[in-house]
N, C-alpha and C positions, 0 to 999 in steps of 0.2 A: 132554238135560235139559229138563223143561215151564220152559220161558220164565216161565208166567204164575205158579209158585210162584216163581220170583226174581223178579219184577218184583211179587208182595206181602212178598216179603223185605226189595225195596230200599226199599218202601215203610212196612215197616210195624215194621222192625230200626233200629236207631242208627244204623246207617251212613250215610246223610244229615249225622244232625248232629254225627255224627264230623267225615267229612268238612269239616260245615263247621268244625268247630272248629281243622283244623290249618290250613284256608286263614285262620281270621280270627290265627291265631297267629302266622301264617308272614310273612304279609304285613304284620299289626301290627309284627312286629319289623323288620323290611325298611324299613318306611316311617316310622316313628316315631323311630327312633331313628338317630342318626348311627354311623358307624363304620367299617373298612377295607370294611366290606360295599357300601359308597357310596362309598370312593373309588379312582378312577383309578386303574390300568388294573386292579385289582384287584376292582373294584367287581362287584355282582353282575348288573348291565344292560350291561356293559361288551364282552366278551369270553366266548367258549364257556365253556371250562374254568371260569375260575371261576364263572360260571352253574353250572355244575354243580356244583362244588364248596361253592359256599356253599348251595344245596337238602343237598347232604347236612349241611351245617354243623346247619342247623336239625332237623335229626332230633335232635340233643339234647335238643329238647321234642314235635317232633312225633313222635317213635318211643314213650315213655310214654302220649301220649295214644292212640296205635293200640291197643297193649297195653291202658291200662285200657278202653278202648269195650270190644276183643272180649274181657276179664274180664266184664265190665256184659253183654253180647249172651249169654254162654256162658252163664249161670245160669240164661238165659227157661227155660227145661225146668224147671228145680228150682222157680222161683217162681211160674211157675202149678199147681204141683201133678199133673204131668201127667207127671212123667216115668218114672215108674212104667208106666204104661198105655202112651208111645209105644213102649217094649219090646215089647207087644205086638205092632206091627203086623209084618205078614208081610215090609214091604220092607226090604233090608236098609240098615241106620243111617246108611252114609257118604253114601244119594241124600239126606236131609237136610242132612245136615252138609256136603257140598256146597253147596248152593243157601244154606245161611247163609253159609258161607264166605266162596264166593261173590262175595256180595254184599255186605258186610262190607270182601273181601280188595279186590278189584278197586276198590269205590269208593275207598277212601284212597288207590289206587294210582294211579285217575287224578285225585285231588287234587293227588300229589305230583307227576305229570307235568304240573301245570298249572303250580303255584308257578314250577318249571323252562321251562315254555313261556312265563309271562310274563315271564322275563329273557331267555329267547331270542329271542323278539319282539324285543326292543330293541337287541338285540346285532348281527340282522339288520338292523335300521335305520341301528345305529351304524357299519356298512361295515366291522365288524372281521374280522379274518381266521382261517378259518376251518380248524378244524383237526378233527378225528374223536376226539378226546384227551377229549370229554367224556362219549362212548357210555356206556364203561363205568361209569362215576363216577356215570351216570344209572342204567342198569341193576341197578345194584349197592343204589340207593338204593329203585329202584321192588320189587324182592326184599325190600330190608329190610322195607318198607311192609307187604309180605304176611305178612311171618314175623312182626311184629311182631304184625297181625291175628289171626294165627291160632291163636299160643304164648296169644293171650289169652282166644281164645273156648276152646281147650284147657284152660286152669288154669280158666278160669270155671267148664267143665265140671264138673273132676273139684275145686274148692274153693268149691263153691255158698256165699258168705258172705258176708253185706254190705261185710266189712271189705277181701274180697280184691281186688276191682278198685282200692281207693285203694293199698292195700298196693303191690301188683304195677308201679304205674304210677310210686309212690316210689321202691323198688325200682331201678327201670329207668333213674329219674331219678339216680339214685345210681352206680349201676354207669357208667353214658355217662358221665357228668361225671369219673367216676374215670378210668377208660381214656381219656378225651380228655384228660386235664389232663397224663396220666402219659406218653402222648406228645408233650408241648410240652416245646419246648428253653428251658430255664431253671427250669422247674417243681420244685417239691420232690420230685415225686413220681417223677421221672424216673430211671428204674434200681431203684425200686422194682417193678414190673411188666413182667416181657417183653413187650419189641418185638411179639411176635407176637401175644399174650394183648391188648395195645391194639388191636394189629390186628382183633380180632374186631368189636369196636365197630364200631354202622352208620353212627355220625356220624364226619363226617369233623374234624379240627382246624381251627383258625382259618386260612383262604388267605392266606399272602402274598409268595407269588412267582406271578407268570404263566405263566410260562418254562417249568415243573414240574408235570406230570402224576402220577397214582398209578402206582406200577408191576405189569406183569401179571401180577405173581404174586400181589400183593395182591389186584385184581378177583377171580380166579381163587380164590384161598381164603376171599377173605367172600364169593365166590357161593357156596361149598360150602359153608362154614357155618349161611350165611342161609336158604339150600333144604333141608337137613339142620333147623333149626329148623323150617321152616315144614310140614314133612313131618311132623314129632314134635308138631306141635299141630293138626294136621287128626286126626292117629291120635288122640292125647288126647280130641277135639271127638266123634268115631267110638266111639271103644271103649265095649263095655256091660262088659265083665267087666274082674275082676282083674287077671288076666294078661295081658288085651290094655292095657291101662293101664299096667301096669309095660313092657311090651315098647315101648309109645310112644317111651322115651324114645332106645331103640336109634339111632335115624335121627340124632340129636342127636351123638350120643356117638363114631357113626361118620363123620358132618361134620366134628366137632374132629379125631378124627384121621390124617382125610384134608389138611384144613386147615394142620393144626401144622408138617409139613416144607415147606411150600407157601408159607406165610408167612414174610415176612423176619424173621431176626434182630437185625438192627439197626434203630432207625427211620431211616438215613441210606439205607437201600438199599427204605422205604417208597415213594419219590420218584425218579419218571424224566426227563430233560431231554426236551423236544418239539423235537426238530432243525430243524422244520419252522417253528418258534415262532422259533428263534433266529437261524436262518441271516440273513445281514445283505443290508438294501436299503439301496444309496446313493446319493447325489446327488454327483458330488464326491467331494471327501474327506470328507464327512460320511454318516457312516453309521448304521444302526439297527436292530434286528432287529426280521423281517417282523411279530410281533406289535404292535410300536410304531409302525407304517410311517406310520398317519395325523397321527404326531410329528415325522414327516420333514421337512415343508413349512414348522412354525414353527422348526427346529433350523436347515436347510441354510443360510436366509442369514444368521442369529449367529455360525454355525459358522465359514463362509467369513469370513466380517468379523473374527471371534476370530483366527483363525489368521494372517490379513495381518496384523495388532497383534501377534501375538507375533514372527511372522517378521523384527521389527527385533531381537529376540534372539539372539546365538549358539545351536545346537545348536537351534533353534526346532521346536515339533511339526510337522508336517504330514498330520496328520490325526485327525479329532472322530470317537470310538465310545462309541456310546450301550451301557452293560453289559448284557449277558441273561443277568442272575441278580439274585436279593439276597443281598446282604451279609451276613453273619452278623451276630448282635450285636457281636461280639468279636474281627472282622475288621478290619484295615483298609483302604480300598480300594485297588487297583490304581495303579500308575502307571509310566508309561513315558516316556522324553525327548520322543518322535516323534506322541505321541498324545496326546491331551486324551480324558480319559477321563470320560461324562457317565454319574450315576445316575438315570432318570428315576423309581426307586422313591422317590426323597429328596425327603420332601414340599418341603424347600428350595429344589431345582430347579424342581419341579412350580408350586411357587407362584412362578416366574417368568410373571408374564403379557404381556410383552410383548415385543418382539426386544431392546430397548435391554438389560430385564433378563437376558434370555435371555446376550447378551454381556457384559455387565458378571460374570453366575455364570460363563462360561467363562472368563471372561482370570483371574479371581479367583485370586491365587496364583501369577503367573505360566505360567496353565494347568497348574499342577498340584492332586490333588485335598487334601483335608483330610486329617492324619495320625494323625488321631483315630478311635476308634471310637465306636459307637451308646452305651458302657458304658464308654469310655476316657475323659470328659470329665472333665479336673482343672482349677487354677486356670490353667493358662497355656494353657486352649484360646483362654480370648479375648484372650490376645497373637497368636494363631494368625489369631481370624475380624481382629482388627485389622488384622494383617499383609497377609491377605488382600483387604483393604478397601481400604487404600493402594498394595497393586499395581493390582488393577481399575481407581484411580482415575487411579493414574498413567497405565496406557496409556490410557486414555480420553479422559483431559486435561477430569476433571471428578467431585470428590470427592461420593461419595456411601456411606453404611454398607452394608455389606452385610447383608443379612436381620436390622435392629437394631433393629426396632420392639418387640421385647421387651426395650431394654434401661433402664436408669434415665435421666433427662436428665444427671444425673451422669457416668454411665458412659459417655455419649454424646458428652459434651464433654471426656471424658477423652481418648477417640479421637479427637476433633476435634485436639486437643494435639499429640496424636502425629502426626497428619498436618500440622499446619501445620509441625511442627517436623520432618520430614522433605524438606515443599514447601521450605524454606529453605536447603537443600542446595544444595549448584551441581549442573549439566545431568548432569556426569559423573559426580558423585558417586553419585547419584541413582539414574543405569544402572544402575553398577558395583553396587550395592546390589540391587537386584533383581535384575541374575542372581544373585547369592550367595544370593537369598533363594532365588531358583526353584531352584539347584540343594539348598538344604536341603530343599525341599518335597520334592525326587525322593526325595531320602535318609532323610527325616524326621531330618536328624540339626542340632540346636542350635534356639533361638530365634529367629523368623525374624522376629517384631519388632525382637529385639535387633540381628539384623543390618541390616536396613533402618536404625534409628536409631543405629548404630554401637557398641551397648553389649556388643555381643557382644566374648567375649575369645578 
């Protein structure tokens, strides 16, 4: 290929301020605004995987913007009046369309492998641990980048129209939002569109588990897809004639379905666990998996100190695991007599900042977790966080609310009530009340207010 007609392509084509424009997008959204994209451990400077995964997230706006550019780039033939006459020449069409391609395909491509390398950068600084789970997730997104290029300099081609590159990039903005919404868990749209048909989609859905990789059958058929497009809009970019225009679409046609048995059926089997991600490091009996590890060192001595406080309990735990997963909305969490089972996706935890909090959230309950779900909160959760507020404080031997600063002053000294009117209890009473309470927490079964204040029947 003559270097120096790409190097006036990259020069003298859109692709430049293509480029710049999904970097000033990508990055505007990242940094401007707040969101799970910024937090812990989910974040997208955090950890591999979601580095990657949140660069594809943003293909939601940066995959329209590639498409309309190479709409906008595909037309230069029709708008200088010239494409008539390039027919003539003797070389054949695709060493152009090439060298636009190109230059065009490749610079958004290392746009997108920047956005991604500036979260890897910091991911590397941040000592996290390091797993191969994001290769694909990148690859799959640096493909899209190209197909997305090239489906655009292709329609430009063959719909020379002022209207068609805003069209195409609407469009495109339409379709992604649809297929990422239709595979998010709770959406309306969800079961309206096969599993696989969202699958096609380049953007990935909102990250929020760590733990969870895409699965390779997924990589595997939006690489087929994405290359099957990209293949049908270089031909489109190429074709002079009728018939080689209609035949473009072939490559496409024959991606989908290569793709269609290749793609999961369900979105449940979209998502694969990282082994490697979860396998557990401990200190002790407190334990974490290897993704959380640098969580280890403020967990181990809350941990240790929670467990010696519950150990004056019958049937006491002996031993803290931190979960590698999250919860569903509709779950509720885990529990086991022997185990204190910590969520560090629960921004409730997370915003423990200090050991004291750290222990006061584990005893919470009697070391057992909340019986509540993300979607289960009715009026008697906060007889629940109450409940829970007055164990912590009791073994502590020192009343403090548990995560209450949302609550009313009202509501705060309602709970105050209920603890003093519990602290007035005699020594024994007091115990005997909190095991009753910890074993209802294992059970989820009765009011564990009631039982601590004696109203239970």
């Amino acid at each position: 290929m003559n270097t120096r007609v790409l190097r006036t392509e990259l020069r003298r084509s859109i692709a430049p301020w293509a480029t710049l424009a999904i970097l000033v997008v990508a990055f505007g959204f990242l940094y401007s605004f707040s969101g799970p994209w910024s937090k812990a451990p989910i974040a997208w400077d955090e950890n591999w995987v979601p580095a990657a995964a949140w660069s594809r997230f943003l293909l939601v706006f940066l995959w329209p913007i590639a498409i309309g550019a190479g709409a906008i780039q595909g037309m230069r033939d029709s708008r200088s009046g010239m494409a008539e006459l390039l027919t003539t020449m003797p070389r054949p069409p695709w060493h152009r369309a090439a060298k636009l391609a190109g230059a065009l395909g490749g610079l958004l491509v290392l746009g997108y492998l920047l956005i991604f390398a500036v979260g890897a950068v910091q991911v590397v600084f941040s000592g996290a641990f390091f797993t191969f789970g994001w290769l694909p997730i990148v690859v799959v997104g640096a493909l899209a980048m190209l197909a997305g290029a090239w489906i655009g300099l292709g329609i430009g081609r063959l719909l020379p129209h002022p209207l068609t590159a805003p069209a195409v990039a609407v469009a495109a903005l339409v379709t992604v939002l649809v297929l990422q919404i239709a595979g998010s868990k709770g959406s309306v749209l969800v079961g309206a569109v096969p599993a696989w048909v969202s699958s096609l989609s380049p953007a990935m859905d909102v990250t929020n588990d760590p733990f969870t990789t895409t699965a390779s059958r997924v990589d595997l058929g939006q690489g087929v897809w994405l290359a099957g497009l990209a293949v049908t809009g270089f031909l489109l970019l190429a074709a002079r004639s009728k018939r080689a225009k209609a035949l473009s679409v072939v490559p496409a046609l024959v991606a989908v379905a290569i793709a269609m048995p290749v793609l999961p059926a369900t979105y449940a089997e979209a998502k694969t666990v990282d082994p490697r991600a979860t396998a557990l490091v401990c200190d002790g009996p407190v334990c974490v998996p290897r993704l959380l590890e640098p969580e280890l060192a403020r967990l181990a001595g809350p941990g240790k100190e929670a467990l010696r406080l519950l150990g004056t309990l019958p049937d006491a735990p002996v031993k803290v695991t931190v979960m590698d997963r999250r919860l569903d909305f509709d779950e509720e969490p885990p529990r086991a007599a022997d185990t204190v089972f910590v969520d560090l996706l629960d921004w409730s935890v997370r915003s423990a900042l200090n050991s004291d909090d750290m222990k006061r959230t584990l005893v919470a309950g009697a070391g057992t977790p909340t019986c509540y779900t993300v979607h289960g909160v009715d009026r008697s959760f906060m007889d629940e966080v109450t409940a829970r507020s007055i164990t912590s404080s009791w073994l502590l031997g020192e009343w403090e609310m548990l995560n209450g600063s949302w609550l009313s002053d009202d509501k705060k000294n309602e709970v105050l009530r209920d603890w003093e009117t519990f602290r007035a209890l005699p020594p024994d009473v007091q115990r005997t009340r909190v095991i009753a309470q910890r074993q209802a927490g294992l059970t989820c079964q009765g009011n564990q207010l009631d039982i601590l204040l004696g109203r239970a029947r």
